[in-house]
N, C-alpha and C positions, 0 to 999 in steps of 0.2 A: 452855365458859365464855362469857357472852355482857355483853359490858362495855357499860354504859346512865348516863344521867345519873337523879341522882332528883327529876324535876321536880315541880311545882305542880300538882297534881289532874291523872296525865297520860294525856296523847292516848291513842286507841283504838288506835293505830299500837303505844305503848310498852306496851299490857296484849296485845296480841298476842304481842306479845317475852315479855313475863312471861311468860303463860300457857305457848306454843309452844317454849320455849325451858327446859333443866335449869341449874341453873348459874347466876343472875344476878348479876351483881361492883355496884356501885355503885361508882362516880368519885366518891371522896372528896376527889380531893388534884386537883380542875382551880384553875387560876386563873379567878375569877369575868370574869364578861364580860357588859355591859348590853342589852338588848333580845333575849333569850331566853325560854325557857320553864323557866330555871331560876327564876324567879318572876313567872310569867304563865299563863295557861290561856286557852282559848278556848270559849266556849260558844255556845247558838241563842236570838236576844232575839227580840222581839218585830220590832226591827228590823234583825235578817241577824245574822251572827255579832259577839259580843262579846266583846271582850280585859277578865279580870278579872287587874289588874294589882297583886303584896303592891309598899309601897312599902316600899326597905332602905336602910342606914348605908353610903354605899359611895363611893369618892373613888379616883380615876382617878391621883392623885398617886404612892399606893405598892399596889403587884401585893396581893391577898389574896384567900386559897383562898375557894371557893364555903363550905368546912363553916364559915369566920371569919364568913360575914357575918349581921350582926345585922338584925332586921328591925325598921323607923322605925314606932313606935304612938303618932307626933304626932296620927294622924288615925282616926280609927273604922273603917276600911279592911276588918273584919271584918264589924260589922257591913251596910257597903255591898256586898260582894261576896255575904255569904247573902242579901239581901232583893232583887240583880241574879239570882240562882240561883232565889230561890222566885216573883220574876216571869217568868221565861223559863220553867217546869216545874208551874207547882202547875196546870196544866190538865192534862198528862203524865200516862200511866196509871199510871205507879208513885210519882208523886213521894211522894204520904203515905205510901207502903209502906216506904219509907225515910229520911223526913222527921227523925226521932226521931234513929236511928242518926248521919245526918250533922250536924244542927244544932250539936251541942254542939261541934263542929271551930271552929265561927266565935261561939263564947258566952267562949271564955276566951283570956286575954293569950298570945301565944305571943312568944320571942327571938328563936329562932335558925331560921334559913330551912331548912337541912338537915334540924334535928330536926321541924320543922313539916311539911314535905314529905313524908318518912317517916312521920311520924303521920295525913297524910292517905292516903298509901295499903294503909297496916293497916286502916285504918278503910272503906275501899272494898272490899279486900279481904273483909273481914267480912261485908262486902253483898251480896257476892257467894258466900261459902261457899270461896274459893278460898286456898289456903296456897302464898304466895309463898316460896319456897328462895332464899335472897340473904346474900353477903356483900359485904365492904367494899372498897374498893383498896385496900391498902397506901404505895403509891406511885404516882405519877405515870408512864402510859409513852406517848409519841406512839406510838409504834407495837405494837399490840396482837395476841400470839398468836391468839384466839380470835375471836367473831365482835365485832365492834364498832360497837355502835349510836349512840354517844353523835352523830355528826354528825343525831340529830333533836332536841337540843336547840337548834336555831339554826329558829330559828317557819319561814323561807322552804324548808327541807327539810321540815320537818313538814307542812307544806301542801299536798306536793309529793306525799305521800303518798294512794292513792285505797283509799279503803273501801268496802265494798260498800254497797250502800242498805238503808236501813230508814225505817221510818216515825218522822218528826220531826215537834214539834209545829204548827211555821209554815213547813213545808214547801209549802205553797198556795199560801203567800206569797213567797218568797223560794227557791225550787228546794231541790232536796238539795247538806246543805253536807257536805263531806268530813272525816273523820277530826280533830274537833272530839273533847273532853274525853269522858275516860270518863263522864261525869256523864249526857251526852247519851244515849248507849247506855245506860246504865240505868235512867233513867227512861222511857226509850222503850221497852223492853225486858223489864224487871224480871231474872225467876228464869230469861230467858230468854236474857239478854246472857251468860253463861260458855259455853254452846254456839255462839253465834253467833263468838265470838274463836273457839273449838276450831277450828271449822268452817274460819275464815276462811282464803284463800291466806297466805301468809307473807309478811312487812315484805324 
């Protein structure tokens, strides 16, 4: 059993776990915590890597689980993260290959940061042909039997993480950036990013 957080469109690090891995538990029951990749993602702009950031309802006052929190739609946030995604990719050799499949993730109102997060990576999943086997935590446990991933939802471990190379779109520009969003590996990739995780050494 391999226990993981269910982040925001996540790292190539966490679809290696997916893939590589039988078993996955979801942390449903952590205490939320700010400047993570429980609602952030990293992607390849035009200008080196960019943080697309959901903004949430969230107050440091009283402890509330990551599945409580609600996500803040003061601001069109959806809109600005797909049209950040379709400027950093619509040059990408797969971007229209999958354009269709993911747009409609960032066309409608979502609440809740858990349920939206899941739904983004069923939806990836789909892109990829691949059937993720995952259940839920129950409960909360610091110390975990089986293998436990969750310390790459904190950004400065995830980064920490080195992926093999593949060809990026402004890679000329700006070097090869490591272990950036699944999003990156598949447009750069297409039918070909589920072998490239198979393939990859292990997280």
């Amino acid at each position: 059993m391999s226990l993981i957080y269910p982040s925001y469109i996540p790292s190539i690090a966490n679809y290696i776990i997916f893939v590589q891995n039988k078993n996955i538990v979801f942390e449903m029951h952590d205490n939320y915590q700010k400047q993570t990749l429980r609602n952030r993602c990293y992607i390849y702009g035009a200008n080196g890597q960019l943080g697309l950031h959901i903004p949430v309802h969230y107050s440091q006052l009283n402890r509330q689980k990551t599945s409580e929190i609600r996500i803040d739609n003061s601001t069109n946030w959806k809109s600005i993260h797909w049209k950040s995604i379709e400027s950093a990719y619509r040059t990408s050799p797969f971007f229209e290959f999958y354009e269709d499949e993911l747009k409609p993730l960032f066309s409608k109102k979502s609440d809740e940061l858990t349920f939206f997060n899941l739904e983004c990576i069923s939806r990836i999943n789909e892109c990829l042909d691949f059937k993720l086997n995952y259940s839920m935590s129950k409960t909360f446990k610091k110390k975990y039997d089986g293998k436990d991933y969750r310390f790459l939802i904190e950004t400065k471990n995830n980064n920490s993480i080195k992926t093999e190379a593949y060809i990026q779109v402004f890679e000329n520009k700006h070097g090869y950036l490591q272990n950036l969003s699944i999003l990156d590996l598949l447009f750069n990739l297409g039918p070909e990013t589920l072998l490239y995780i198979k393939n990859h050494p292990a997280v």
